[in-house]
N, CA, C and O atoms as a GROMACS GRO file, in nm:
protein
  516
    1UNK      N    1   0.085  -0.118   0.000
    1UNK     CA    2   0.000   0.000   0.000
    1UNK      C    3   0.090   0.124   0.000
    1UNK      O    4   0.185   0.143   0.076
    2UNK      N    5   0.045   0.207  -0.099
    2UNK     CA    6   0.182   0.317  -0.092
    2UNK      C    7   0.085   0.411  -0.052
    2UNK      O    8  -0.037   0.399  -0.049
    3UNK      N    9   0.192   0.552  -0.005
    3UNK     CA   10   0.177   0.600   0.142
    3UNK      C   11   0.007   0.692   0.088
    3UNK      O   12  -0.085   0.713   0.168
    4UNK      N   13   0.005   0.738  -0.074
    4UNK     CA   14  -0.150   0.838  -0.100
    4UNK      C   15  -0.250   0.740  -0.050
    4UNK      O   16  -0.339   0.791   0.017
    5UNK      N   17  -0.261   0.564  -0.072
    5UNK     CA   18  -0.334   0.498  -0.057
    5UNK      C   19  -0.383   0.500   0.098
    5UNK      O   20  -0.502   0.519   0.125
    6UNK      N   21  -0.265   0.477   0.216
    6UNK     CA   22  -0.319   0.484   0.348
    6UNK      C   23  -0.344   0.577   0.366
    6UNK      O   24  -0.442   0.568   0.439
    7UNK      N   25  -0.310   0.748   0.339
    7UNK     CA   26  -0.340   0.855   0.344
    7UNK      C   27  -0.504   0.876   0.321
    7UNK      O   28  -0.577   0.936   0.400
    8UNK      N   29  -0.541   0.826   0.215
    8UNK     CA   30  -0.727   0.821   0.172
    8UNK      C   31  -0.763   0.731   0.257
    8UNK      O   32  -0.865   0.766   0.315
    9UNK      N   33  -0.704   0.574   0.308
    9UNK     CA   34  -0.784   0.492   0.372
    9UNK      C   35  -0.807   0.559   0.542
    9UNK      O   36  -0.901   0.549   0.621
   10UNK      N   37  -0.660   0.634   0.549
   10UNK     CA   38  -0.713   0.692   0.722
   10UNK      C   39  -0.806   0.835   0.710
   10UNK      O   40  -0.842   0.884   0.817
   11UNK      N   41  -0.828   0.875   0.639
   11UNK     CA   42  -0.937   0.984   0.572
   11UNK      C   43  -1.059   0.919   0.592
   11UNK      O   44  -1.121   0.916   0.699
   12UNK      N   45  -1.094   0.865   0.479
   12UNK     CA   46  -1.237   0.784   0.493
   12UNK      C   47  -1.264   0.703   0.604
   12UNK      O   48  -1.384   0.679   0.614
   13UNK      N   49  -1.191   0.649   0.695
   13UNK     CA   50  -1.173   0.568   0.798
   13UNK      C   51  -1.229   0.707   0.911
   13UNK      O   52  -1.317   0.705   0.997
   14UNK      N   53  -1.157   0.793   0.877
   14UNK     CA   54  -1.221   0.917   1.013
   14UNK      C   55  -1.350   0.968   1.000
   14UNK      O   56  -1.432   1.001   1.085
   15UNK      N   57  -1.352   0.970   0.872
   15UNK     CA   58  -1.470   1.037   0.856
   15UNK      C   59  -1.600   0.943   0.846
   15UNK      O   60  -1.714   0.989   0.837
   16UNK      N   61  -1.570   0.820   0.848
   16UNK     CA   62  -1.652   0.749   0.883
   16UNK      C   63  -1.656   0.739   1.000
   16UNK      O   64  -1.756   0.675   1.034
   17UNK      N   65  -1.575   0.782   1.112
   17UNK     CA   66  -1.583   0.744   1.283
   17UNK      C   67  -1.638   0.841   1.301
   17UNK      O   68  -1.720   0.826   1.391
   18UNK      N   69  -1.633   0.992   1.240
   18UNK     CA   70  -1.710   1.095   1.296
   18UNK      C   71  -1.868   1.103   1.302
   18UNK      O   72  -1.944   1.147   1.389
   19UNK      N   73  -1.897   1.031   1.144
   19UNK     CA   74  -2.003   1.039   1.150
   19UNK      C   75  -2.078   0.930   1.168
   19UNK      O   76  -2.181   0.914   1.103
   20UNK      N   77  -2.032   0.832   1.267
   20UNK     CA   78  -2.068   0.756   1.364
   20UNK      C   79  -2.080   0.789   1.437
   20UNK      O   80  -2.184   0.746   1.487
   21UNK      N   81  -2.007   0.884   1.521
   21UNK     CA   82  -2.012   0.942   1.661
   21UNK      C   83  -2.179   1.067   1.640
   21UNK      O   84  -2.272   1.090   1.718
   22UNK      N   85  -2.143   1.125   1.480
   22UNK     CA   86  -2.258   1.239   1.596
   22UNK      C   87  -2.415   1.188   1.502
   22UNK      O   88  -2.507   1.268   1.484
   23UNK      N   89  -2.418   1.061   1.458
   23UNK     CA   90  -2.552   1.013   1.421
   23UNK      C   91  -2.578   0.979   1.560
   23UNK      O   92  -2.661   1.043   1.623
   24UNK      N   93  -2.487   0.844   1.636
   24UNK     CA   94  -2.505   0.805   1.782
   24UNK      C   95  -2.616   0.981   1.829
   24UNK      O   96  -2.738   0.974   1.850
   25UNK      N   97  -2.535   1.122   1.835
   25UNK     CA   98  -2.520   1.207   1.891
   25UNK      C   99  -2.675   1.205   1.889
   25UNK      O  100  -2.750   1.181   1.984
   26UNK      N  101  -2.713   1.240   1.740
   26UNK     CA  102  -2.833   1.261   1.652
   26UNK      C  103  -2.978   1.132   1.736
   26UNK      O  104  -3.099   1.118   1.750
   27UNK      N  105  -2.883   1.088   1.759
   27UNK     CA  106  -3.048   0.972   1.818
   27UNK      C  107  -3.062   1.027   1.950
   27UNK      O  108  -3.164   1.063   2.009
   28UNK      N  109  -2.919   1.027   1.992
   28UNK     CA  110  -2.954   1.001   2.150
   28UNK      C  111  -3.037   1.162   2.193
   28UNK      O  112  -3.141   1.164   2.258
   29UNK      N  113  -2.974   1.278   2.145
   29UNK     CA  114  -3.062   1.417   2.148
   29UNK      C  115  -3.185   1.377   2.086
   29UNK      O  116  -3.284   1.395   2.158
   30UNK      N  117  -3.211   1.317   1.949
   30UNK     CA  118  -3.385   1.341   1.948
   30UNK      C  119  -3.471   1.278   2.031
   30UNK      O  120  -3.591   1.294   2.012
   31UNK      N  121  -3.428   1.204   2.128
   31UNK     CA  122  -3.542   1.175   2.238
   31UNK      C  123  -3.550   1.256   2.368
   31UNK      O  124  -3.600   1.226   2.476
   32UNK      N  125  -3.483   1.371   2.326
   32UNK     CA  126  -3.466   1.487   2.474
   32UNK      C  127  -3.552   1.545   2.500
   32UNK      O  128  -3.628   1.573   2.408
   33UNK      N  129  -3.580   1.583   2.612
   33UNK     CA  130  -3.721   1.686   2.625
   33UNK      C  131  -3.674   1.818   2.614
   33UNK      O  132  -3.732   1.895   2.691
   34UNK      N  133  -3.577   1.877   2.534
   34UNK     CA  134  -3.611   2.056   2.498
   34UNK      C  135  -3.754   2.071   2.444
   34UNK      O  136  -3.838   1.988   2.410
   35UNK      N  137  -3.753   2.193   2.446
   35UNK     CA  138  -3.861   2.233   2.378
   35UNK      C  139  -3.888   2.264   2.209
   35UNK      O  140  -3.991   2.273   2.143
   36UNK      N  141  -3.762   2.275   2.178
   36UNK     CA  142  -3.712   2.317   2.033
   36UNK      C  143  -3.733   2.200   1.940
   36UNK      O  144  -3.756   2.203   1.819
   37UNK      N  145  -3.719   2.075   2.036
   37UNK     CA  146  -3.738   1.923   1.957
   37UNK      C  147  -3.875   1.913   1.905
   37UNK      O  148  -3.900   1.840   1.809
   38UNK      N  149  -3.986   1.998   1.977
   38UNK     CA  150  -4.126   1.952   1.939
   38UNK      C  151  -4.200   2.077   1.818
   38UNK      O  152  -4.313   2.093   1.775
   39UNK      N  153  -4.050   2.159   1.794
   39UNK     CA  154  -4.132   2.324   1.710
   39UNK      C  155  -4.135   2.238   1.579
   39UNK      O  156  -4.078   2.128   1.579
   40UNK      N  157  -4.194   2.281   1.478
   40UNK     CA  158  -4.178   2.193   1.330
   40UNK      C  159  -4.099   2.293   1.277
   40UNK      O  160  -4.082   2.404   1.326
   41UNK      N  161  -4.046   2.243   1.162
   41UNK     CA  162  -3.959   2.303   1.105
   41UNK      C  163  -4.014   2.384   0.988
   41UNK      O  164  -4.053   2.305   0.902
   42UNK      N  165  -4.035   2.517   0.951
   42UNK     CA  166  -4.054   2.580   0.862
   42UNK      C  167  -4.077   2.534   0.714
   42UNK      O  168  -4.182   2.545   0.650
   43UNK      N  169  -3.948   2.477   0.668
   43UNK     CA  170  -3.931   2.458   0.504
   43UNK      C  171  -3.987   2.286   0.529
   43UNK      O  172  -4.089   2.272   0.461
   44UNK      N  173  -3.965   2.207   0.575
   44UNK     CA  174  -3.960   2.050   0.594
   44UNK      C  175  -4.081   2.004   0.643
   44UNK      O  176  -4.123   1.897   0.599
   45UNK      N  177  -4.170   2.087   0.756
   45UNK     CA  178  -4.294   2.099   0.776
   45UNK      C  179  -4.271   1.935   0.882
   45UNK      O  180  -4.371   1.869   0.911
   46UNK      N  181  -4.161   1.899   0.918
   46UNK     CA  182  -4.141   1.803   1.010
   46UNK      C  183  -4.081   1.883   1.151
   46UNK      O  184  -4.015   1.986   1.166
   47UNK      N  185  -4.122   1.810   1.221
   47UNK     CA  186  -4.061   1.798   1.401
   47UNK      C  187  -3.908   1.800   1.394
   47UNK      O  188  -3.850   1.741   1.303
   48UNK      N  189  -3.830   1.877   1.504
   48UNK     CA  190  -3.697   1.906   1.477
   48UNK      C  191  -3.629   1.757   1.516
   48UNK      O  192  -3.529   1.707   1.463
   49UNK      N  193  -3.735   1.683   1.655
   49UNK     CA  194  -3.722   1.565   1.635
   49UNK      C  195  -3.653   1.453   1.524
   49UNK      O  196  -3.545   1.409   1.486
   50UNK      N  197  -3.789   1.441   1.504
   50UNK     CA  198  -3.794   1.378   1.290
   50UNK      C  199  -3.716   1.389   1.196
   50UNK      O  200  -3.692   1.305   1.110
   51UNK      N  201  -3.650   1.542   1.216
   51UNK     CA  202  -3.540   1.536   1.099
   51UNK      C  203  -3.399   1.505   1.227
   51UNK      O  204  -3.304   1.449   1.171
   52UNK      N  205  -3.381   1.525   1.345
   52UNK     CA  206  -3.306   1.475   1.361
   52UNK      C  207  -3.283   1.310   1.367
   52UNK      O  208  -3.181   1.246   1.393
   53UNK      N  209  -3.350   1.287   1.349
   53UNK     CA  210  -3.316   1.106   1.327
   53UNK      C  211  -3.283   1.106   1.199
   53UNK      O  212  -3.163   1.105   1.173
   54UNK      N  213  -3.364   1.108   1.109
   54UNK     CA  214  -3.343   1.133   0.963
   54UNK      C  215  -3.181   1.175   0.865
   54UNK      O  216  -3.111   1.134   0.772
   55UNK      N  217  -3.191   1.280   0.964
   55UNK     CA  218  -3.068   1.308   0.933
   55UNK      C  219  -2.926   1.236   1.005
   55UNK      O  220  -2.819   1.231   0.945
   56UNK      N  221  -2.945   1.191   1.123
   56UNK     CA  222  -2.900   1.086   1.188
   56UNK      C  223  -2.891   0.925   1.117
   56UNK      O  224  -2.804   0.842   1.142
   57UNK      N  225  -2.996   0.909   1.030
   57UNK     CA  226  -3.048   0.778   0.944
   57UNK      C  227  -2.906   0.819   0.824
   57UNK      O  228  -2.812   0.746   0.790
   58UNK      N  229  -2.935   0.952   0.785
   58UNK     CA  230  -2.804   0.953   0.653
   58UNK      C  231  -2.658   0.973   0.688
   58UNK      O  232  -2.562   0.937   0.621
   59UNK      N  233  -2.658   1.017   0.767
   59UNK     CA  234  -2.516   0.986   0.806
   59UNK      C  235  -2.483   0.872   0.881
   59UNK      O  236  -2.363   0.850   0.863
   60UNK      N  237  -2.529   0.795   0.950
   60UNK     CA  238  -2.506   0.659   0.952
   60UNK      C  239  -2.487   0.556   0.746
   60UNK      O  240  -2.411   0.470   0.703
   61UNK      N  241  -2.583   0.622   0.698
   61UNK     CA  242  -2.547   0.504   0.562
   61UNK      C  243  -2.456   0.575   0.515
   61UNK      O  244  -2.368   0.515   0.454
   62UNK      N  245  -2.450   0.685   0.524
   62UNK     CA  246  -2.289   0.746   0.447
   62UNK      C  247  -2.140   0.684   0.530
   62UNK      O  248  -2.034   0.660   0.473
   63UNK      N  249  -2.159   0.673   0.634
   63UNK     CA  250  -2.062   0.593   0.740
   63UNK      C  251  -2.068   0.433   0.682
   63UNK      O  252  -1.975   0.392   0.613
   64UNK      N  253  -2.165   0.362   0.710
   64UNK     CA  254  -2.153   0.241   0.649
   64UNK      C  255  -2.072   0.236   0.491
   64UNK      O  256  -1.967   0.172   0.476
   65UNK      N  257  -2.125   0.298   0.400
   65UNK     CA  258  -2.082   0.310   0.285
   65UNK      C  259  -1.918   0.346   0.289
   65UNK      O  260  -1.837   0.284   0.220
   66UNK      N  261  -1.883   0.454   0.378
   66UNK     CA  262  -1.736   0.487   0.391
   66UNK      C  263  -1.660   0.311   0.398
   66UNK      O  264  -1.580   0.248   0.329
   67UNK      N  265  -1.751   0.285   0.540
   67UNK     CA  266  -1.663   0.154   0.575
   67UNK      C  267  -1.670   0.027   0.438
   67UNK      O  268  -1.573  -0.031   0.389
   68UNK      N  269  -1.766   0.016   0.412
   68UNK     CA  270  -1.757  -0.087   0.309
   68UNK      C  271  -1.802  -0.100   0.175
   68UNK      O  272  -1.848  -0.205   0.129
   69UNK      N  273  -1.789  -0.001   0.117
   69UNK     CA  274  -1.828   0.073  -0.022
   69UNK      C  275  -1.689   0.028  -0.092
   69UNK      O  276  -1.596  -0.015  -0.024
   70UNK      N  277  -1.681   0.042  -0.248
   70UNK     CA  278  -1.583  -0.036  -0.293
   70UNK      C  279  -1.511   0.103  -0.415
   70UNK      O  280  -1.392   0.097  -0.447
   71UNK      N  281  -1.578   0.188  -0.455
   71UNK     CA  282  -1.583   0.292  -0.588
   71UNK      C  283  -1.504   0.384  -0.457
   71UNK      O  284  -1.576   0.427  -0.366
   72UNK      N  285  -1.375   0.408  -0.455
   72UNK     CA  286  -1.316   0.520  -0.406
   72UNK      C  287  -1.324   0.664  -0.444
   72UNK      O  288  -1.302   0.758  -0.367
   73UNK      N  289  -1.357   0.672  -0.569
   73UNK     CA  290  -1.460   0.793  -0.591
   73UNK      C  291  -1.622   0.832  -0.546
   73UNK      O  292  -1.682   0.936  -0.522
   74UNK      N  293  -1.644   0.730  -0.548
   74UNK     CA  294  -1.802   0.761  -0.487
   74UNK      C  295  -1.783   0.821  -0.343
   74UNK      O  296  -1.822   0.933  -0.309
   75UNK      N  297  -1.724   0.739  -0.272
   75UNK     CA  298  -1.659   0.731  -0.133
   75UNK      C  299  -1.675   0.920  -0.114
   75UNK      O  300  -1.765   0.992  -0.071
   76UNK      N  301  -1.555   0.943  -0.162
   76UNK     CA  302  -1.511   1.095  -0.139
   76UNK      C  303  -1.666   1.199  -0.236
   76UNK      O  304  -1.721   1.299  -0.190
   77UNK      N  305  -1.695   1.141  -0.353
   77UNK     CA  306  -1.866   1.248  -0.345
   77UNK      C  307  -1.932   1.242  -0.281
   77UNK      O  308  -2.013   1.335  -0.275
   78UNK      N  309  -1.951   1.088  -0.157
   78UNK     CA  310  -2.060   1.124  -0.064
   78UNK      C  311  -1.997   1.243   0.046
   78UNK      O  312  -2.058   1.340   0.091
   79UNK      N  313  -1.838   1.196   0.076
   79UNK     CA  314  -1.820   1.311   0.174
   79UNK      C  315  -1.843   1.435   0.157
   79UNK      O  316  -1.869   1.513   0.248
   80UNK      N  317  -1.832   1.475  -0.021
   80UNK     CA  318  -1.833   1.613  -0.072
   80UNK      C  319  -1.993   1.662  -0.044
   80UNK      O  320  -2.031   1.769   0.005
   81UNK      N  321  -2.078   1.541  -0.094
   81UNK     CA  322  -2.214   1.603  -0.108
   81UNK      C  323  -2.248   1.622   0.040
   81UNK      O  324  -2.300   1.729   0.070
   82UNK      N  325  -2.219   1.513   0.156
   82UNK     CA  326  -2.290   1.526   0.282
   82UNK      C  327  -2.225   1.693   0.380
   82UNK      O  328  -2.282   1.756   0.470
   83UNK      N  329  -2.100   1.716   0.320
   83UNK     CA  330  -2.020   1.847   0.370
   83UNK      C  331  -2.046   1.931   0.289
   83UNK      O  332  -1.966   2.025   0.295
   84UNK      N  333  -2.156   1.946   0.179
   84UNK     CA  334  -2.157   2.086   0.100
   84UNK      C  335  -2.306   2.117   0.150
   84UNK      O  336  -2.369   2.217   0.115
   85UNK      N  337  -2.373   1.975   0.273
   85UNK     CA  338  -2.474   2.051   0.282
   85UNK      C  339  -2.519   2.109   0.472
   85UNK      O  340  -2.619   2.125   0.542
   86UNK      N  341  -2.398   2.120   0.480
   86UNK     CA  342  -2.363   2.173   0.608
   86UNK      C  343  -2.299   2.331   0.587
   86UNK      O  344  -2.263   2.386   0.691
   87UNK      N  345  -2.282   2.405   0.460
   87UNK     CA  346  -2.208   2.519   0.411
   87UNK      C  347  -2.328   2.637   0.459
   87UNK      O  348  -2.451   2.645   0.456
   88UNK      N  349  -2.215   2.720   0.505
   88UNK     CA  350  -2.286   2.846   0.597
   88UNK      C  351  -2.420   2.883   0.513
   88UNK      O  352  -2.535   2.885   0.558
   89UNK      N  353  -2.380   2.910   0.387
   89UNK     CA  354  -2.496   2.947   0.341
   89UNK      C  355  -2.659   2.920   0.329
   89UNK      O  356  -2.747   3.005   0.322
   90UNK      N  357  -2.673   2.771   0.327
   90UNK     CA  358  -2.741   2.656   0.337
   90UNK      C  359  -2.818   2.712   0.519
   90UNK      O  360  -2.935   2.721   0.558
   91UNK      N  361  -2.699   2.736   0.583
   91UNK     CA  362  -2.714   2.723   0.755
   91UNK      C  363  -2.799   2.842   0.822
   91UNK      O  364  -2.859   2.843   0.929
   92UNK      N  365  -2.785   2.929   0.736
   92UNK     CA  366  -2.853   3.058   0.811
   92UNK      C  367  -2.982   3.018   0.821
   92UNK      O  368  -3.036   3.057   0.924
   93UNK      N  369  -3.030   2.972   0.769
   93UNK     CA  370  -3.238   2.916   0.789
   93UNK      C  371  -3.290   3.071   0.778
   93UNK      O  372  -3.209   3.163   0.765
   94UNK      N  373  -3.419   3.092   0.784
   94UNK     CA  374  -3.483   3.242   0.800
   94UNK      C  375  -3.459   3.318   0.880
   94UNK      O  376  -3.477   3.299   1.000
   95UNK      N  377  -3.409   3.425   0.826
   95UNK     CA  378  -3.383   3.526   0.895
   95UNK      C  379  -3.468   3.649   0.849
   95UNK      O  380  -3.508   3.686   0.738
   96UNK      N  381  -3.483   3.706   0.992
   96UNK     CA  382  -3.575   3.819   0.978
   96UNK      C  383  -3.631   3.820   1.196
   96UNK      O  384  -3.606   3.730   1.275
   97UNK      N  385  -3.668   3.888   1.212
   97UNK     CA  386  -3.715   3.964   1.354
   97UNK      C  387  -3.775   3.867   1.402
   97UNK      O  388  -3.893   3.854   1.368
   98UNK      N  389  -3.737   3.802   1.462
   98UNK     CA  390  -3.754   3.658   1.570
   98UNK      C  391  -3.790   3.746   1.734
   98UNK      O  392  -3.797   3.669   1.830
   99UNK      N  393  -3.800   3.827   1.751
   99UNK     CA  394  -3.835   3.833   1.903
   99UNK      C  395  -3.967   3.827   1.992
   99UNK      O  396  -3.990   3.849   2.110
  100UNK      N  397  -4.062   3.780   1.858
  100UNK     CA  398  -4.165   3.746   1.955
  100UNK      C  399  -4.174   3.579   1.908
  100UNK      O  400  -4.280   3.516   1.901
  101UNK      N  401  -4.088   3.543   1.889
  101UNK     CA  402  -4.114   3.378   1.857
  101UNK      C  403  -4.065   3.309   1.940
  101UNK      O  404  -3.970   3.346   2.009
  102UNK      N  405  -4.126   3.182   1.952
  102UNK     CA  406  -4.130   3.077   2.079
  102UNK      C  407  -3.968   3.065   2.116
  102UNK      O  408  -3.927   3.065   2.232
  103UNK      N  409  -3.899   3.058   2.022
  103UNK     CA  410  -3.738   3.049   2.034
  103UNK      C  411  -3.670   3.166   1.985
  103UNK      O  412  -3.634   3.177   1.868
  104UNK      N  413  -3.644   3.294   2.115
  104UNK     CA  414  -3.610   3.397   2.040
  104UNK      C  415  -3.447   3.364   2.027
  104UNK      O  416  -3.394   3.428   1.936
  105UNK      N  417  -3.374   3.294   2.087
  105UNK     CA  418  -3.252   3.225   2.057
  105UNK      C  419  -3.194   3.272   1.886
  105UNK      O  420  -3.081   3.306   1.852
  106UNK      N  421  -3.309   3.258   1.807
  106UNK     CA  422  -3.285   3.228   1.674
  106UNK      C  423  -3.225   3.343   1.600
  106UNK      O  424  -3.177   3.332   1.487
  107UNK      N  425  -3.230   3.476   1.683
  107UNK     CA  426  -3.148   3.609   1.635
  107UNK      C  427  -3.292   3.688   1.546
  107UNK      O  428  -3.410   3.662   1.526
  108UNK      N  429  -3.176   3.814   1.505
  108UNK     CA  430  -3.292   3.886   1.471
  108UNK      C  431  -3.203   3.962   1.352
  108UNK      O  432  -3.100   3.903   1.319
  109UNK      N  433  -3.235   4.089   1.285
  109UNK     CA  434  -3.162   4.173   1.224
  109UNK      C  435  -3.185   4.308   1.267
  109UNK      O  436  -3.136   4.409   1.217
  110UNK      N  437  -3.249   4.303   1.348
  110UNK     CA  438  -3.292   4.472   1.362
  110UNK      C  439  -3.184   4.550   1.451
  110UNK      O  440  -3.146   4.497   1.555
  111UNK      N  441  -3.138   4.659   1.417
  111UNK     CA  442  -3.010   4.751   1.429
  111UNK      C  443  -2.928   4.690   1.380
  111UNK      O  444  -2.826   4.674   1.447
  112UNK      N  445  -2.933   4.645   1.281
  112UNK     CA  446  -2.799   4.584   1.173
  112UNK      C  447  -2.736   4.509   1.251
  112UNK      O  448  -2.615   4.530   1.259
  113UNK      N  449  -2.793   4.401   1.329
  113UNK     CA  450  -2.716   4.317   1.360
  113UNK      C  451  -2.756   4.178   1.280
  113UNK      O  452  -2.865   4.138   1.237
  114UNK      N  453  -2.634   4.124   1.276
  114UNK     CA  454  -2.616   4.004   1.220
  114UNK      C  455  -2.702   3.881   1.245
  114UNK      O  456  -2.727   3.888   1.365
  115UNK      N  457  -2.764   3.765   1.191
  115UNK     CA  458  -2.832   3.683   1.299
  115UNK      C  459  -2.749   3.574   1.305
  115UNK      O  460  -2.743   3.483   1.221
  116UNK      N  461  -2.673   3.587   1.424
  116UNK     CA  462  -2.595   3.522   1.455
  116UNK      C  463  -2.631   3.364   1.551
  116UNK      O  464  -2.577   3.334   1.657
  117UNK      N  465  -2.727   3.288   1.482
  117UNK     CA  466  -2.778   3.188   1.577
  117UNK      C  467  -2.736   3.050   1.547
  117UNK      O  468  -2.681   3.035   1.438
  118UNK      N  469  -2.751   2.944   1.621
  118UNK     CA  470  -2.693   2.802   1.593
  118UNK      C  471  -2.644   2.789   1.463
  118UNK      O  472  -2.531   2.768   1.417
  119UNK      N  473  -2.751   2.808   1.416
  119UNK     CA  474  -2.805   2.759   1.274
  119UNK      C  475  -2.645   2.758   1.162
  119UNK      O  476  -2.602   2.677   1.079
  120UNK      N  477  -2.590   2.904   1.219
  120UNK     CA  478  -2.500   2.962   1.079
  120UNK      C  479  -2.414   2.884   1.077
  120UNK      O  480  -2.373   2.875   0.961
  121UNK      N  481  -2.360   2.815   1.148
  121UNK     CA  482  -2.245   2.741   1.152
  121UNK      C  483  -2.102   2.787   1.140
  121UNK      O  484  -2.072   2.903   1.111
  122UNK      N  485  -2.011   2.689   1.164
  122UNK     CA  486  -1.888   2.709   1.224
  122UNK      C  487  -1.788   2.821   1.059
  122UNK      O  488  -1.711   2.916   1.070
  123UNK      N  489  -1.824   2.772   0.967
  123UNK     CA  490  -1.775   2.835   0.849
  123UNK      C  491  -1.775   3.029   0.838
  123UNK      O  492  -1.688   3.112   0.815
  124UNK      N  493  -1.937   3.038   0.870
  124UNK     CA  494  -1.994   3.168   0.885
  124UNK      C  495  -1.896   3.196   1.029
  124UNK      O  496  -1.796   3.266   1.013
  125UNK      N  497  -1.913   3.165   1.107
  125UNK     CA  498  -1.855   3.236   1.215
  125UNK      C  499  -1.649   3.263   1.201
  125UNK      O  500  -1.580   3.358   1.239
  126UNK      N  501  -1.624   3.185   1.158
  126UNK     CA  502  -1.468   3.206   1.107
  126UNK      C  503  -1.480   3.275   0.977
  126UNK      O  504  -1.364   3.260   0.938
  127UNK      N  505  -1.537   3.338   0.885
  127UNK     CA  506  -1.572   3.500   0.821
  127UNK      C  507  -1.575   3.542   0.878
  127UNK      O  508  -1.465   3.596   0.892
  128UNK      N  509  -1.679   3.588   0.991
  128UNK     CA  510  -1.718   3.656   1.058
  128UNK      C  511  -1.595   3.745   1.152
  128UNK      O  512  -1.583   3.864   1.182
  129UNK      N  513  -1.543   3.665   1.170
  129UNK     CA  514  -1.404   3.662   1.328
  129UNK      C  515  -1.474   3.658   1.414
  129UNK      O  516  -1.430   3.655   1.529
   0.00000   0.00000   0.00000
């Protein structure tokens, strides 16, 4: 095995452990009692619940597939497709004047501030500084 080969196999090998670890993450939170678990989701019209399993359901088969999938290209488009849909842009969700809503957490824009909430993710916030 020359050294690009173990280089991709300990790649896909991590990134299959990660996203083992936060599907585990993904189940064990959607049976929590917040309150945020039971709001439905705007665009999806599902329980934050619901898509967290769901989305917990696809990154587990993208993990399986890492581990025993055979097309080393496929391999690396699922990582591309499942990480292009975690991109800040995607992350902001609706924005607009959240302060009388059940979760004012979610930010707002009013006095030009930014809405800086869960949602934007780690990408947006390293722009940001």
């Amino acid at each position: 095995m020359n050294k690009s080969s173990r280089i991709y196999h300990l790649y896909t090998r991590s990134v299959a452990m990660l996203l083992l670890l936060t599907a585990a993450a993904k189940f064990f939170s959607s049976f929590g009692s917040a309150r945020i678990l039971t709001a439905r989701d705007p665009m999806f019209l599902l329980k934050y619940w619901q898509i967290m399993i769901l989305v917990g359901l696809l990154e587990l088969a993208v993990a399986i597939y890492l581990f025993r999938g055979r097309d080393s290209i496929l391999k690396l488009f699922a990582i591309l497709w499942l990480g292009s849909n975690f991109s800040p842009v995607g992350m902001t969700g609706p924005v607009g004047d959240d302060e009388d809503s059940e979760f004012p957490f979610h930010g707002s824009l009013r006095g030009g501030t930014v809405n800086r909430s869960p949602r934007v993710g780690i990408g947006f916030v390293l722009m940001d500084g």
